[in-house]
N, C-alpha and C positions, 0 to 999 in steps of 0.2 A: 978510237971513239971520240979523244976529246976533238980531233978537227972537225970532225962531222958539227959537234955541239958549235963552234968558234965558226964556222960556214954559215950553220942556221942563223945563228945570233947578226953575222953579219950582213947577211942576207934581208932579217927581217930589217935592220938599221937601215939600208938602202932602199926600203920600199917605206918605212917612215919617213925619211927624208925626200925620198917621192911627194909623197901623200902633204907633208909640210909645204913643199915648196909651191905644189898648186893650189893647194888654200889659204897660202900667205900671199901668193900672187897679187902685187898690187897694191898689199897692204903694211903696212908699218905693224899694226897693234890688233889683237881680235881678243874677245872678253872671252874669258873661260865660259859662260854658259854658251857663248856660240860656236866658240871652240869645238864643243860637243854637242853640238844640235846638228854640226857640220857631219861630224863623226855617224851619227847614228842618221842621217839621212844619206850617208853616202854610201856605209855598208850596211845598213838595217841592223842596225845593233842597238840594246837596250841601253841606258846614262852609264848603268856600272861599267860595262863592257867601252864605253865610248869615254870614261874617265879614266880606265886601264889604257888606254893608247895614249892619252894624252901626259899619264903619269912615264910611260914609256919613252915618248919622247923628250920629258925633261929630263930622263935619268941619262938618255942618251946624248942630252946638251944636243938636241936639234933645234928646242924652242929652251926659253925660259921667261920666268917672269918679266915683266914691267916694272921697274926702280920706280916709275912716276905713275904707275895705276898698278897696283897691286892685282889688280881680280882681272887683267891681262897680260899676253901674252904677244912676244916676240920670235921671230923665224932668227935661228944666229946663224943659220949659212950662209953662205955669202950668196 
């Protein structure tokens, strides 16, 4: 059972880092409200649900903050 869990988890990781990689496309920095305006115009989902991805991918170190703009965000894949 627990591979099953460790498959999903990384499964869902690689479609965040998906999903990262085309809305960082091109870009250095995107602000947390559009961060989530992206989110919930891409999969129709409400702010709660479109903050829950984006809390997700910090936890997964795919994005994280801005040292120089706080209330932005950065892509750390390469």
């Amino acid at each position: 059972m627990y591979l099953v869990e460790v498959d999903q988890e990384s499964a869902q990781n690689n479609d965040l880092k998906e999903i990262a990689a085309d809305t960082f496309k091109g870009r250095a920095l995107i602000s947390s409200k559009e961060l989530r305006q992206i989110h919930q115009d891409t999969f129709g989902v409400q702010d709660r649900t479109a903050r829950s991805y984006v809390k997700m991918m910090l936890d997964a170190k795919i994005i994280e903050k801005s040292n120089q703009f706080p209330s932005d965000f950065r892509l750390i894949l390469p």
